[in-house]
mmCIF file of the N, C-alpha and C atoms, coordinates in Angstrom:
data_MODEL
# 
_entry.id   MODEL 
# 
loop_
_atom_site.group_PDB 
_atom_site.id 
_atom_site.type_symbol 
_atom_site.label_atom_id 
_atom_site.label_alt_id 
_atom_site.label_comp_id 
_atom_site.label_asym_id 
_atom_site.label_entity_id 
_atom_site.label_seq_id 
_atom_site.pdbx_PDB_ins_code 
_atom_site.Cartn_x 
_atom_site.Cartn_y 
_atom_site.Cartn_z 
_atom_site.occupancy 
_atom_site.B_iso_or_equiv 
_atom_site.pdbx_formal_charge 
_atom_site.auth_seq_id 
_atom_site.auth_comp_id 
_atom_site.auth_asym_id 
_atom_site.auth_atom_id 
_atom_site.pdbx_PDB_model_num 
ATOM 1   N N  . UNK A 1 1  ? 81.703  -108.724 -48.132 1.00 0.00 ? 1  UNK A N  1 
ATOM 2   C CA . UNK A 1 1  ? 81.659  -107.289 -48.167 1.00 0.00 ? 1  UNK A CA 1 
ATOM 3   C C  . UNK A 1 1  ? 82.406  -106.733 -46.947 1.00 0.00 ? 1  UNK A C  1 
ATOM 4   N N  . UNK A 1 2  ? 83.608  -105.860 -46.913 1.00 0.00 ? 2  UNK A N  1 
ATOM 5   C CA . UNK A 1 2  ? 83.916  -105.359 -46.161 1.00 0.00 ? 2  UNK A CA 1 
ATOM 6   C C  . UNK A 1 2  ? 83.636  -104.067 -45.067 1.00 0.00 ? 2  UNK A C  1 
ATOM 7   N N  . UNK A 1 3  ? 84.057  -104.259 -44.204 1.00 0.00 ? 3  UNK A N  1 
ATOM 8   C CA . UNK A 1 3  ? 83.613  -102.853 -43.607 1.00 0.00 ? 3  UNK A CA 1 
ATOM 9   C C  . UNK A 1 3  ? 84.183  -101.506 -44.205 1.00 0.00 ? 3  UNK A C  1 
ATOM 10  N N  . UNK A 1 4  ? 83.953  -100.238 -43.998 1.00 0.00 ? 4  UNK A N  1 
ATOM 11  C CA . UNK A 1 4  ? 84.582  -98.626  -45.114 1.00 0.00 ? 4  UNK A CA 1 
ATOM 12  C C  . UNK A 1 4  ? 84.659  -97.996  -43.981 1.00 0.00 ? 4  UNK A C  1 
ATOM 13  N N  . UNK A 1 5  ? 85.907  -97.758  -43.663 1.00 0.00 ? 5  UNK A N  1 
ATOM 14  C CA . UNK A 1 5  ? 86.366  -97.292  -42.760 1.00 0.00 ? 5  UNK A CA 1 
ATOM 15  C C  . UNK A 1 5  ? 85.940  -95.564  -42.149 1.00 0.00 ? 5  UNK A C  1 
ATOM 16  N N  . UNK A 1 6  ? 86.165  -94.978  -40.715 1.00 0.00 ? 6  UNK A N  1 
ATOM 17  C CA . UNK A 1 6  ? 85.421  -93.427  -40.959 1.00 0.00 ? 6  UNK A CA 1 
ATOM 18  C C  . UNK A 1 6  ? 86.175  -92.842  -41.615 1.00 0.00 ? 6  UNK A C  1 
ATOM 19  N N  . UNK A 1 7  ? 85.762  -92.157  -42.145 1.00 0.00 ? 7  UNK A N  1 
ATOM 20  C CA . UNK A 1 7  ? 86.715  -90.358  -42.357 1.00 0.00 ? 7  UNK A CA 1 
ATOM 21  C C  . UNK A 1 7  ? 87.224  -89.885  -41.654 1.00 0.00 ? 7  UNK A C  1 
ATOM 22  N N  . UNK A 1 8  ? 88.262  -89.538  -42.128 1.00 0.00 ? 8  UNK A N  1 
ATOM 23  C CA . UNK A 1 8  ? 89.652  -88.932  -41.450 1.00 0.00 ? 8  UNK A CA 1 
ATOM 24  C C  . UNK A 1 8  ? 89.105  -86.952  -41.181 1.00 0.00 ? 8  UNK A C  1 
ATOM 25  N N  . UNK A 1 9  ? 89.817  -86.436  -40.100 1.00 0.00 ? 9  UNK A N  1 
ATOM 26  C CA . UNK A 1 9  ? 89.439  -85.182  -40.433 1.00 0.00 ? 9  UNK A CA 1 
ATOM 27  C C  . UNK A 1 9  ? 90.033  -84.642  -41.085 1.00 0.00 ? 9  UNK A C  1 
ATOM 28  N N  . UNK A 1 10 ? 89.532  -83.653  -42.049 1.00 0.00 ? 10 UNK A N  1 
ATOM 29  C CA . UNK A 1 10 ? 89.371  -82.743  -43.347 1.00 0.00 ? 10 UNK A CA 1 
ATOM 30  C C  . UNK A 1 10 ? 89.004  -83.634  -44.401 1.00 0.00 ? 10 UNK A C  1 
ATOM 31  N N  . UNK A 1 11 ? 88.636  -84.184  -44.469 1.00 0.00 ? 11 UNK A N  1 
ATOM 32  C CA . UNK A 1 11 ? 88.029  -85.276  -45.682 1.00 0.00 ? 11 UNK A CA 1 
ATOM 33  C C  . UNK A 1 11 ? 86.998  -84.993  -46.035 1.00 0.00 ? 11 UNK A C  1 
ATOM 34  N N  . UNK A 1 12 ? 86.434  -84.886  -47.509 1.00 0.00 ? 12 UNK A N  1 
ATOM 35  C CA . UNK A 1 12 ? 85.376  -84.881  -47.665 1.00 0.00 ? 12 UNK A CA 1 
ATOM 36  C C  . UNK A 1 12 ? 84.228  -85.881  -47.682 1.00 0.00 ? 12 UNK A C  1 
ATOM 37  N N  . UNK A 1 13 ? 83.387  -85.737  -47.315 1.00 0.00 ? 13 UNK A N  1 
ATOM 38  C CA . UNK A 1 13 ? 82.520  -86.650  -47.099 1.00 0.00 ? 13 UNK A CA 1 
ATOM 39  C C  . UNK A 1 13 ? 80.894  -86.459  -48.300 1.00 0.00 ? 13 UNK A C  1 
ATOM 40  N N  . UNK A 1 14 ? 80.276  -87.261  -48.965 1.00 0.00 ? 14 UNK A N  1 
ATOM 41  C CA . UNK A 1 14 ? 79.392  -86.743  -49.396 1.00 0.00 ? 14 UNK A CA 1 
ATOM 42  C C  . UNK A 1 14 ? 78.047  -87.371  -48.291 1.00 0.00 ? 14 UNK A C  1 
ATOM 43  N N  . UNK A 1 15 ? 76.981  -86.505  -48.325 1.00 0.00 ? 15 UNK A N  1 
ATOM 44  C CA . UNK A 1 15 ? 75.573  -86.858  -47.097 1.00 0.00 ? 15 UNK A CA 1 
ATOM 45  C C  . UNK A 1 15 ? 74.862  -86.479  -47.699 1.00 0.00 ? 15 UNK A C  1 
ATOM 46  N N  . UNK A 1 16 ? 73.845  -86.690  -48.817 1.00 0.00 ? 16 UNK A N  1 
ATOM 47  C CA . UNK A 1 16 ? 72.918  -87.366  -49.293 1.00 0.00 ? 16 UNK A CA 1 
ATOM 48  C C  . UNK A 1 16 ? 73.527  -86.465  -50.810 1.00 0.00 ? 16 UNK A C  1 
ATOM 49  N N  . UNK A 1 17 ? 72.695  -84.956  -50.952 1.00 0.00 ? 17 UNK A N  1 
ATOM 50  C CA . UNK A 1 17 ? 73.394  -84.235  -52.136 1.00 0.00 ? 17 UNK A CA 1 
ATOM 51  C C  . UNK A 1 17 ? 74.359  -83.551  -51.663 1.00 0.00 ? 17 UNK A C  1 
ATOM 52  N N  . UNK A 1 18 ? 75.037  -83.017  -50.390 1.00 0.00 ? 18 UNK A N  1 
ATOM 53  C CA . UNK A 1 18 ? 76.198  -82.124  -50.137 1.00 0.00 ? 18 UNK A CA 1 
ATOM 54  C C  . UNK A 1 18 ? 77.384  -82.868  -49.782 1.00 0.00 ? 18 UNK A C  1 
ATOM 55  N N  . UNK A 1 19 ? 78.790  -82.121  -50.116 1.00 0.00 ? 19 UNK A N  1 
ATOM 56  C CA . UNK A 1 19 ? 79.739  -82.578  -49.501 1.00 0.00 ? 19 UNK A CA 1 
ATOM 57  C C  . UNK A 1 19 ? 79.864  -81.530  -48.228 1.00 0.00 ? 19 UNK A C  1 
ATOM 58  N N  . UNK A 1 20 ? 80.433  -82.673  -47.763 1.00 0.00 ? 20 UNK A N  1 
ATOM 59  C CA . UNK A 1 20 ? 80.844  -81.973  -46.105 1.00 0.00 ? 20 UNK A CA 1 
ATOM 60  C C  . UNK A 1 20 ? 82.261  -81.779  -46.138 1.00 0.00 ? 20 UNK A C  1 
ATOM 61  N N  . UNK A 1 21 ? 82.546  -81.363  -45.654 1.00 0.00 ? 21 UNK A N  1 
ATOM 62  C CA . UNK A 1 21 ? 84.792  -81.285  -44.714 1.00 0.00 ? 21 UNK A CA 1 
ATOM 63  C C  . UNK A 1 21 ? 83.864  -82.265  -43.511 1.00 0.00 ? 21 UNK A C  1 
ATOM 64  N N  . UNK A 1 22 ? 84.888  -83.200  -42.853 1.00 0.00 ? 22 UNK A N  1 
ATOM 65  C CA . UNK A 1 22 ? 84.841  -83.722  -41.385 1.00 0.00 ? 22 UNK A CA 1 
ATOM 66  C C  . UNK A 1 22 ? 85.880  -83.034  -40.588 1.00 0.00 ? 22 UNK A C  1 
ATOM 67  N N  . UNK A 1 23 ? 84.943  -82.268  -39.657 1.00 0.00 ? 23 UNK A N  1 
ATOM 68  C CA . UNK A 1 23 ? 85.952  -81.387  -38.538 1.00 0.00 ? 23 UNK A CA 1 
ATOM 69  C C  . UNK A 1 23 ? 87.015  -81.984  -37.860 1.00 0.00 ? 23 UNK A C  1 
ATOM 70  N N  . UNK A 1 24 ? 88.127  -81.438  -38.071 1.00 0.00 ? 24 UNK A N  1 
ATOM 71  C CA . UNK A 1 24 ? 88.993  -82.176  -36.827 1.00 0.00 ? 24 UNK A CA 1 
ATOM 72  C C  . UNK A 1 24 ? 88.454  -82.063  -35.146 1.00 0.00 ? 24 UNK A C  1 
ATOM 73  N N  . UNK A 1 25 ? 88.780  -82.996  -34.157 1.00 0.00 ? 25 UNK A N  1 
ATOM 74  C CA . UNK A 1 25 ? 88.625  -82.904  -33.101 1.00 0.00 ? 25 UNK A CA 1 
ATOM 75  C C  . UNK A 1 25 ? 89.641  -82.835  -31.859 1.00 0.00 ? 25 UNK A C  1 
ATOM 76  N N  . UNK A 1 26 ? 89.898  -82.277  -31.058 1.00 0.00 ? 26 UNK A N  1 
ATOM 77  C CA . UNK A 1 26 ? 91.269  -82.337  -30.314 1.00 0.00 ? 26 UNK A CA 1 
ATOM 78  C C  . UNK A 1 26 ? 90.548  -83.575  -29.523 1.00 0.00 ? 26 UNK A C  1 
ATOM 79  N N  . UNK A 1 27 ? 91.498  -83.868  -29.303 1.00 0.00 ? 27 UNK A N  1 
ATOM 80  C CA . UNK A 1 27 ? 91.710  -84.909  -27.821 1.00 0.00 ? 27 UNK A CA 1 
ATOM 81  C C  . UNK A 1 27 ? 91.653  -84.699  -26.510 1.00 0.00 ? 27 UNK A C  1 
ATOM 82  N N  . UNK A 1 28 ? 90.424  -85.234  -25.903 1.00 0.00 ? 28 UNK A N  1 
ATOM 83  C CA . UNK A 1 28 ? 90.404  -84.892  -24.507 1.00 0.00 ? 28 UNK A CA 1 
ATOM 84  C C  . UNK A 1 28 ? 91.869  -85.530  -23.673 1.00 0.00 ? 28 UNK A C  1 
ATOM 85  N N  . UNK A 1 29 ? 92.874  -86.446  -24.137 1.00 0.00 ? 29 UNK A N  1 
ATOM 86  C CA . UNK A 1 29 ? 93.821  -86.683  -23.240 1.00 0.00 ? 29 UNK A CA 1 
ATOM 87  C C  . UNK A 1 29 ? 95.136  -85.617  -23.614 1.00 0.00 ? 29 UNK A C  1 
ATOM 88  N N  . UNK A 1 30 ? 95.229  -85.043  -24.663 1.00 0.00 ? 30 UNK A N  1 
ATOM 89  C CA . UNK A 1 30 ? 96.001  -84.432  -25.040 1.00 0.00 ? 30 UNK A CA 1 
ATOM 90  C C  . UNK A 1 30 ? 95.917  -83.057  -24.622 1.00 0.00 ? 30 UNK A C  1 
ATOM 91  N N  . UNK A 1 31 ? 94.836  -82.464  -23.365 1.00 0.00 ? 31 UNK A N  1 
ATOM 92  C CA . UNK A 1 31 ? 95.041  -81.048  -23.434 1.00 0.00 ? 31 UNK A CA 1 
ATOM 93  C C  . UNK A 1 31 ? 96.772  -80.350  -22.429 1.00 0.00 ? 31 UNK A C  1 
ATOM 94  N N  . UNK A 1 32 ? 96.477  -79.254  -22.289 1.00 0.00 ? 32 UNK A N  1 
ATOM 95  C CA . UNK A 1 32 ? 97.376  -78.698  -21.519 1.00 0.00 ? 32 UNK A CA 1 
ATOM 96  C C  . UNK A 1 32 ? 97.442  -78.760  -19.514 1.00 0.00 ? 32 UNK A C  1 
ATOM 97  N N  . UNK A 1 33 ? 98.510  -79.036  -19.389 1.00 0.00 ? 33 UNK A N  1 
ATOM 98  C CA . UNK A 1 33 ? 98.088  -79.194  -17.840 1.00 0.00 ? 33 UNK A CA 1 
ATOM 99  C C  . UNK A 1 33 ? 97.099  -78.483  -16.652 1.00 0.00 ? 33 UNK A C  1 
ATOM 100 N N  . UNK A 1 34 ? 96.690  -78.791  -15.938 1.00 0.00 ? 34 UNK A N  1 
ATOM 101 C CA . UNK A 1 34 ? 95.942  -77.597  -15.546 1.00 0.00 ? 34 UNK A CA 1 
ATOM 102 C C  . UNK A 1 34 ? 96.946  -76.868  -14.671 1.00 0.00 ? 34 UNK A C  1 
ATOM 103 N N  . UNK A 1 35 ? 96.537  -75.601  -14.820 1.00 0.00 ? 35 UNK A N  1 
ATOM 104 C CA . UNK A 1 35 ? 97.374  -74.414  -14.011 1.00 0.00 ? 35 UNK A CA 1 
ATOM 105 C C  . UNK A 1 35 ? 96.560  -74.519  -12.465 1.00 0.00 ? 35 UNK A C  1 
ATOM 106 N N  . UNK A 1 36 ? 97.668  -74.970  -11.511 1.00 0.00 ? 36 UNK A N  1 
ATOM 107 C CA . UNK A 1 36 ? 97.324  -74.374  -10.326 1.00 0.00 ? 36 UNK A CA 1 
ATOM 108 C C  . UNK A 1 36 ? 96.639  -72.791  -9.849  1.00 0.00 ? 36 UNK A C  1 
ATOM 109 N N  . UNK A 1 37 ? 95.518  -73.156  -9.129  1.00 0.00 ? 37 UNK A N  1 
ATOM 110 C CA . UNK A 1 37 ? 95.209  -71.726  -8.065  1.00 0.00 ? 37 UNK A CA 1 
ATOM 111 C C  . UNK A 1 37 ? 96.058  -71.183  -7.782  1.00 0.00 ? 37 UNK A C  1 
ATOM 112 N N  . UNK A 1 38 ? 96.021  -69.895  -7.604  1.00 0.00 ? 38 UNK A N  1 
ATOM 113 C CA . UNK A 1 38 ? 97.308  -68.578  -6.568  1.00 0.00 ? 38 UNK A CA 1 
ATOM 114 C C  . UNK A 1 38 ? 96.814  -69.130  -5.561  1.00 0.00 ? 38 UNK A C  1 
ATOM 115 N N  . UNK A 1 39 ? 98.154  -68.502  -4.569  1.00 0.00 ? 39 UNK A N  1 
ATOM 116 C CA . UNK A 1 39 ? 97.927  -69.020  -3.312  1.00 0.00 ? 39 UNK A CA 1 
ATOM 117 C C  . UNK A 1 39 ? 97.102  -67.299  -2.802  1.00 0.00 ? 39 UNK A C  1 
ATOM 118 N N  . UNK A 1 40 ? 97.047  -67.582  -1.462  1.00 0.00 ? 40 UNK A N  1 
ATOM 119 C CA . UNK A 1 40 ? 96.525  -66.044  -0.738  1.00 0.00 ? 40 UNK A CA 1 
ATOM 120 C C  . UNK A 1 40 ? 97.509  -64.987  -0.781  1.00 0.00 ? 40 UNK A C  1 
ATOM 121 N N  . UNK A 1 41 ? 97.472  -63.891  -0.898  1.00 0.00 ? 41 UNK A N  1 
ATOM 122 C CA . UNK A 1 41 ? 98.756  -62.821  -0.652  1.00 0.00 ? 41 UNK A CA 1 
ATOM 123 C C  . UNK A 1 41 ? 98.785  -62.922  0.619   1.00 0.00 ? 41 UNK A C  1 
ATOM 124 N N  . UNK A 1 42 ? 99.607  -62.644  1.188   1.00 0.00 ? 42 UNK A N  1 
ATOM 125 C CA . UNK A 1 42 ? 100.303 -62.176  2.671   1.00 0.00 ? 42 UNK A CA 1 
ATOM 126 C C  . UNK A 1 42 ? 99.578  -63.102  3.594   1.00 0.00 ? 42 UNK A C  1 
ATOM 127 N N  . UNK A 1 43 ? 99.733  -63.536  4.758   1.00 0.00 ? 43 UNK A N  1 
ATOM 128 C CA . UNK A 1 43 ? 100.052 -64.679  5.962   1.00 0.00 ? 43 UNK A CA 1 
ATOM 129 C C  . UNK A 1 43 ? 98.513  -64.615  6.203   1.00 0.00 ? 43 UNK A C  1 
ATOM 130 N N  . UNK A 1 44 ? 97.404  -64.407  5.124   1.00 0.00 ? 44 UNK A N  1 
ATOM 131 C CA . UNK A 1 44 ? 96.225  -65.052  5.082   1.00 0.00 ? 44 UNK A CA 1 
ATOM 132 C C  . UNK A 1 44 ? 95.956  -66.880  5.093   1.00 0.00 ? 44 UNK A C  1 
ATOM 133 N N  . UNK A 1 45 ? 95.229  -67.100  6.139   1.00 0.00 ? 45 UNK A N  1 
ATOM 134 C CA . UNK A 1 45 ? 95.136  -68.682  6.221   1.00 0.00 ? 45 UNK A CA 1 
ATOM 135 C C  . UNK A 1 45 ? 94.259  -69.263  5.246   1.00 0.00 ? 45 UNK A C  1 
ATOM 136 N N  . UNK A 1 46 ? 94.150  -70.288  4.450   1.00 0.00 ? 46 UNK A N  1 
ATOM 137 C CA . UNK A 1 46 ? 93.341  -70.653  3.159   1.00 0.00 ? 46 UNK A CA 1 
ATOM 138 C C  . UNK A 1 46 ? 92.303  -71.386  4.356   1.00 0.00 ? 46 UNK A C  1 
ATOM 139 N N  . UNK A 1 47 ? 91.028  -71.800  4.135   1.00 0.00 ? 47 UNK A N  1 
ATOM 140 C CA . UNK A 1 47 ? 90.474  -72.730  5.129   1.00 0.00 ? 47 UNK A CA 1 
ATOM 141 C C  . UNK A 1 47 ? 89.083  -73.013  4.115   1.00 0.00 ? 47 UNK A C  1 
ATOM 142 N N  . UNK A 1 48 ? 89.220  -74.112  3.921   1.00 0.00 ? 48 UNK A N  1 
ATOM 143 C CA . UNK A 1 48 ? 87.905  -74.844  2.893   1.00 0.00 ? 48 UNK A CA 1 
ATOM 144 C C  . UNK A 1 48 ? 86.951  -74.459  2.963   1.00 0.00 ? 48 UNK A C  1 
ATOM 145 N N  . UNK A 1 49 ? 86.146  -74.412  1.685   1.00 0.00 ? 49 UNK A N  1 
ATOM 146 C CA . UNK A 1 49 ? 84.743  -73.371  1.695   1.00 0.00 ? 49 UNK A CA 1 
ATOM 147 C C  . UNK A 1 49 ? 83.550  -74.802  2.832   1.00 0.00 ? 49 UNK A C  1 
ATOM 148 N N  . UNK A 1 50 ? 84.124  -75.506  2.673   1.00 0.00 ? 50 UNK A N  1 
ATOM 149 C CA . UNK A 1 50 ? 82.942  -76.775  3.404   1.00 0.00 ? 50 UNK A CA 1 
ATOM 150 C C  . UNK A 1 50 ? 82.886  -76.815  4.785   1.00 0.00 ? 50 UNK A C  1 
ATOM 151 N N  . UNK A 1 51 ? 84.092  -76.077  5.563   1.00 0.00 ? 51 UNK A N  1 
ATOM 152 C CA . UNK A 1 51 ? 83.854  -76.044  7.166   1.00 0.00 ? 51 UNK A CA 1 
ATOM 153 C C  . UNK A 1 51 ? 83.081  -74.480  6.975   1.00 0.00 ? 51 UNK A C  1 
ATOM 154 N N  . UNK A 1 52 ? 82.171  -74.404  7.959   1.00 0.00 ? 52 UNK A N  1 
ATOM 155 C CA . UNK A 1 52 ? 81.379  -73.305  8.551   1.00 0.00 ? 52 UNK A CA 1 
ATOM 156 C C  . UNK A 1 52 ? 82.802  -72.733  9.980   1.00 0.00 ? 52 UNK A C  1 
ATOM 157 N N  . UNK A 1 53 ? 82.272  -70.890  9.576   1.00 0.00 ? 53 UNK A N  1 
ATOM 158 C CA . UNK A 1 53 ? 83.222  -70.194  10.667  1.00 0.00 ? 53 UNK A CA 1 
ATOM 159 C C  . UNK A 1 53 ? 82.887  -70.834  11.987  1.00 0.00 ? 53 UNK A C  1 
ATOM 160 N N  . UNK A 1 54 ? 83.710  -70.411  13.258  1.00 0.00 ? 54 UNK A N  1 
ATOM 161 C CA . UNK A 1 54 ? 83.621  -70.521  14.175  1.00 0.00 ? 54 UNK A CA 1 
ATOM 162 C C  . UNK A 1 54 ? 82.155  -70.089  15.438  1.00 0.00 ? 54 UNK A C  1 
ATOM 163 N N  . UNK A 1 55 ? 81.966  -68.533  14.771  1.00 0.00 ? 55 UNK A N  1 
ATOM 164 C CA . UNK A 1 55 ? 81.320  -68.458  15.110  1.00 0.00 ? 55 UNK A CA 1 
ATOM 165 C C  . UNK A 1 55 ? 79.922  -68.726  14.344  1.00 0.00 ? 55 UNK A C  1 
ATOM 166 N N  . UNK A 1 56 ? 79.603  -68.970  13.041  1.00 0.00 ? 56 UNK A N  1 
ATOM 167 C CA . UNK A 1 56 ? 78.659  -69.610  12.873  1.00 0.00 ? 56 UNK A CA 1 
ATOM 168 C C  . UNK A 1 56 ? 78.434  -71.505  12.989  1.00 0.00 ? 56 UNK A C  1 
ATOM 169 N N  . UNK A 1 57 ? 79.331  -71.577  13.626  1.00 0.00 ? 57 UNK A N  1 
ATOM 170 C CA . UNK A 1 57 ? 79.060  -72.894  14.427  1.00 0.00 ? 57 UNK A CA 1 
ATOM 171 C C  . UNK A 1 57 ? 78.767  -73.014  15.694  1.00 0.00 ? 57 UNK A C  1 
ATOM 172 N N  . UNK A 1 58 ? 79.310  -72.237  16.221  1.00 0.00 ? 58 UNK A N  1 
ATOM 173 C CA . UNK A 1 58 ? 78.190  -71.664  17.610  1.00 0.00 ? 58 UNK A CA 1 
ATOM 174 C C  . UNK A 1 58 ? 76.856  -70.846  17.668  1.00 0.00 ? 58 UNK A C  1 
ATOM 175 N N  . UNK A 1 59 ? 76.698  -70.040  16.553  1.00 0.00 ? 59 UNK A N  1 
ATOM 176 C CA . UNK A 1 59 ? 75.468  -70.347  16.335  1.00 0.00 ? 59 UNK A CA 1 
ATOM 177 C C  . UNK A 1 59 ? 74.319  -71.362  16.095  1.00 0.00 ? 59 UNK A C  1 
ATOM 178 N N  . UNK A 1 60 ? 74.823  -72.189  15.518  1.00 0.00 ? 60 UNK A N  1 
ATOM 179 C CA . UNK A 1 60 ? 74.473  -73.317  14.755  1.00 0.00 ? 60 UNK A CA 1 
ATOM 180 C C  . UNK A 1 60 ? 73.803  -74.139  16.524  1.00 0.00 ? 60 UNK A C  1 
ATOM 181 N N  . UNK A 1 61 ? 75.249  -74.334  16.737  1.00 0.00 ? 61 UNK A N  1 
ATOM 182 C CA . UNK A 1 61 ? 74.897  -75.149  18.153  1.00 0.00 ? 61 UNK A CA 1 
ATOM 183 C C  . UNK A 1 61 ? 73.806  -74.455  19.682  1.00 0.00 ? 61 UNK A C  1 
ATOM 184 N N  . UNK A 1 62 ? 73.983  -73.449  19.825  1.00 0.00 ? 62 UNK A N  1 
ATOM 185 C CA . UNK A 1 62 ? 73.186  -72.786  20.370  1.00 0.00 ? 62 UNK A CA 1 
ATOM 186 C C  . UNK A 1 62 ? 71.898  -72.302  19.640  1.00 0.00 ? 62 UNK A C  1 
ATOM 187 N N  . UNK A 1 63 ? 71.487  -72.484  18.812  1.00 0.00 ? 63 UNK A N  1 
ATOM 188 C CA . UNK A 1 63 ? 70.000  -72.445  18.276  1.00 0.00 ? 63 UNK A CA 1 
ATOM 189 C C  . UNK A 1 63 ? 69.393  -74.001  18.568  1.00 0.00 ? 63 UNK A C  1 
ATOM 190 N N  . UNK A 1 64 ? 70.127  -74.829  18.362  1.00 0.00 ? 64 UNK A N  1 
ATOM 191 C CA . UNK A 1 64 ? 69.771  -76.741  18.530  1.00 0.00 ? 64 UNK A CA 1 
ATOM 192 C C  . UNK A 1 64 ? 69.699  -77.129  20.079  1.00 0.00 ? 64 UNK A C  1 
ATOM 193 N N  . UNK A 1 65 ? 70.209  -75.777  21.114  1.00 0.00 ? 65 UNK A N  1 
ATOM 194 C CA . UNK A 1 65 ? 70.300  -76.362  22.834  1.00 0.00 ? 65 UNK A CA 1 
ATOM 195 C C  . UNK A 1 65 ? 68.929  -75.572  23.302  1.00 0.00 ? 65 UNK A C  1 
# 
């Protein structure tokens, strides 16, 4: 006895008394590239959300002395 291969999408399928359509699915390797972030307008410096400001790092340190 052989194996019956899946259904293709748009195929009908029957599941117990109904027929179904089988949905197509896109491909997670096939999407579109991702679009880069904007940069900042005008001679604004970008600086990672994970460093703490300057001066709340001297806060930081002067609450711990």
């Amino acid at each position: 006895m052989r194996k019956q291969r899946l259904p293709r999408p748009g195929e009908r399928v029957k599941v117990g008394r109904r027929l179904l359509v089988v949905p197509g699915v896109k491909s997670m390797t096939d999407r579109d590239p991702v679009v880069p972030a904007p940069t900042p307008a005008g001679g604004e410096s970008e600086k990672p959300a994970d460093e703490p400001s300057e001066e709340l790092t001297r806060t930081i340190k002067a609450a711990y002395q």
